[in-house]
C-alpha positions in Angstrom: -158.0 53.2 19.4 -158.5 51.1 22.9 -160.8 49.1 21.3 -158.2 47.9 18.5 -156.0 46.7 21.0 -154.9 42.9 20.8 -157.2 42.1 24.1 -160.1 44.2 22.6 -159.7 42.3 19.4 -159.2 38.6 20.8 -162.6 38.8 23.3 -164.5 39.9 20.2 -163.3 36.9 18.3 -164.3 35.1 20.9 -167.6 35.9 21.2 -168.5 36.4 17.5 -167.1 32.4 17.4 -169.7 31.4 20.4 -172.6 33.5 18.6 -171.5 31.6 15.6 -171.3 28.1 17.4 -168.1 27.5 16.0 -165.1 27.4 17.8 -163.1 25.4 15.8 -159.4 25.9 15.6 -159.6 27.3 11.8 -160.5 30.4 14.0 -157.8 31.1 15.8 -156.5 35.3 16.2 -153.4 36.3 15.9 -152.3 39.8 14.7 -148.9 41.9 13.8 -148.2 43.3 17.4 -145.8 45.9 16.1 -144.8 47.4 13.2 -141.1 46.4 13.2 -142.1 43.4 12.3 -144.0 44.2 9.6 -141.0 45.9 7.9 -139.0 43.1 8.4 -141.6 41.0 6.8 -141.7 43.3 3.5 -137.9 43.9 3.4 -138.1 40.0 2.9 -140.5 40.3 0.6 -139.1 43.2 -1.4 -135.7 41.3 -1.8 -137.5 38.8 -3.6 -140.3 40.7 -5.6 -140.7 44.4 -6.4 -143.3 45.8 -4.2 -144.8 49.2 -6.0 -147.7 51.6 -5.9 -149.5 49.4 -8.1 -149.0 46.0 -6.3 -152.2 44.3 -4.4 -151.6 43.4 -0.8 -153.9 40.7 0.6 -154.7 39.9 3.6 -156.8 37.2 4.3 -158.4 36.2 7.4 -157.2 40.1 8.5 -158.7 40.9 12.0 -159.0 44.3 12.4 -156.5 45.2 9.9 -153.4 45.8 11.9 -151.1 44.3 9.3 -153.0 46.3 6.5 -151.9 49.8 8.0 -148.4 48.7 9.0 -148.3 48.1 4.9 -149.9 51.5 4.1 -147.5 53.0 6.5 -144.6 50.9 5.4 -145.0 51.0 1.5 -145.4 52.1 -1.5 -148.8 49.5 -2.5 -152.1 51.7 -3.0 -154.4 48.2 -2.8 -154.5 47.2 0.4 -157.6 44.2 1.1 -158.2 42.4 4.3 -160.9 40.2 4.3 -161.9 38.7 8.1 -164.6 36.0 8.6 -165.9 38.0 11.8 -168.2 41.0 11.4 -167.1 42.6 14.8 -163.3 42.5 13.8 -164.4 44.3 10.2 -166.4 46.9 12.4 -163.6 47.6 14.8 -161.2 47.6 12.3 -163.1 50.0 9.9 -163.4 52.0 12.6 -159.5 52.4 13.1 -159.0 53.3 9.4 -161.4 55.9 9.8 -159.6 57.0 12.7 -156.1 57.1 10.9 -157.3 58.1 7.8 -158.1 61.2 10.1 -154.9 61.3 11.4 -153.0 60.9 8.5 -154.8 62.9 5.6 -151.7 63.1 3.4 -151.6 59.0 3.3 -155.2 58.8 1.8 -155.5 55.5 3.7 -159.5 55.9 2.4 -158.0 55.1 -1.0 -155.8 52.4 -0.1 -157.4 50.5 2.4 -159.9 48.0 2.5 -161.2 46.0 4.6 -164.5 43.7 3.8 -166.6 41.1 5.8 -166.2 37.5 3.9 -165.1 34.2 3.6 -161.5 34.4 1.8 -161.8 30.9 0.8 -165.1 32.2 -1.3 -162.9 35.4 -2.9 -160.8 34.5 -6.2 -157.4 36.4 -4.6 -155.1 34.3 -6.2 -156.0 36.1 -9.5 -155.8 39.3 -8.2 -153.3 39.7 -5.7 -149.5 40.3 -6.1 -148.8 39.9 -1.6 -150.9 37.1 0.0 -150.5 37.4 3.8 -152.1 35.5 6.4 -150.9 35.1 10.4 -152.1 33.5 12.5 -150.7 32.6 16.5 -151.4 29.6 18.3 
């Protein structure tokens, strides 16, 4: 999926910010650039807090959902939610879970992943979720 890749990913975050006039640095991208450091990051995690088939994993402000398959790949959790800011980044990365999902029947990554177009300061996830993850590079 070329057009997941992190250069792919960071020009259309630039230009969905310049369409939106707002370049702020609350929009900066950053994403999980390999999956080793995902596990690390949820061996952490499960040391601390049982993560299990029926646990929410958030992740806000989510790009093109890298992070989210690294935890359907990674996990036990069957609720996996990105929400990105950026249309283009949803589109891209709706297209790589299609793609997976393909790849990877058995994981019914349609069930587990999703990943929506909104402002996560608008969506009530800290009822909801069990994970909250957010990254972001500088």
């Amino acid at each position: 999926m070329q057009e997941c890749d992190t250069e792919s990913a960071i020009d259309a975050s630039r230009r969905d910010r310049e369409l939106l006039g707002d370049f702020n640095l609350s929009f900066v991208y950053g994403e999980v650039n390999s999956f080793s450091s995902m596990r690390i990051i949820l061996e952490r995690v499960a040391a601390i807090r049982s993560i299990g088939p029926s646990s929410l994993f958030l992740d806000l402000g989510a790009g093109v959902g890298k992070a989210m398959l690294a935890v359907a790949l990674l996990s036990p959790c069957t609720k996996i939610l990105g929400i990105e800011y950026l249309e283009t980044l949803v589109c891209k990365g709706n297209k790589m879970i299609e793609f997976s999902t393909r790849e990877f029947p058995d994981l019914k990554l349609e069930e587990r992943l999703q990943l929506i177009q909104g402002d996560f300061l608008a969506y009530p996830w800290e009822k909801e979720a069990d994970f909250v993850f957010a990254n972001s590079t500088w």
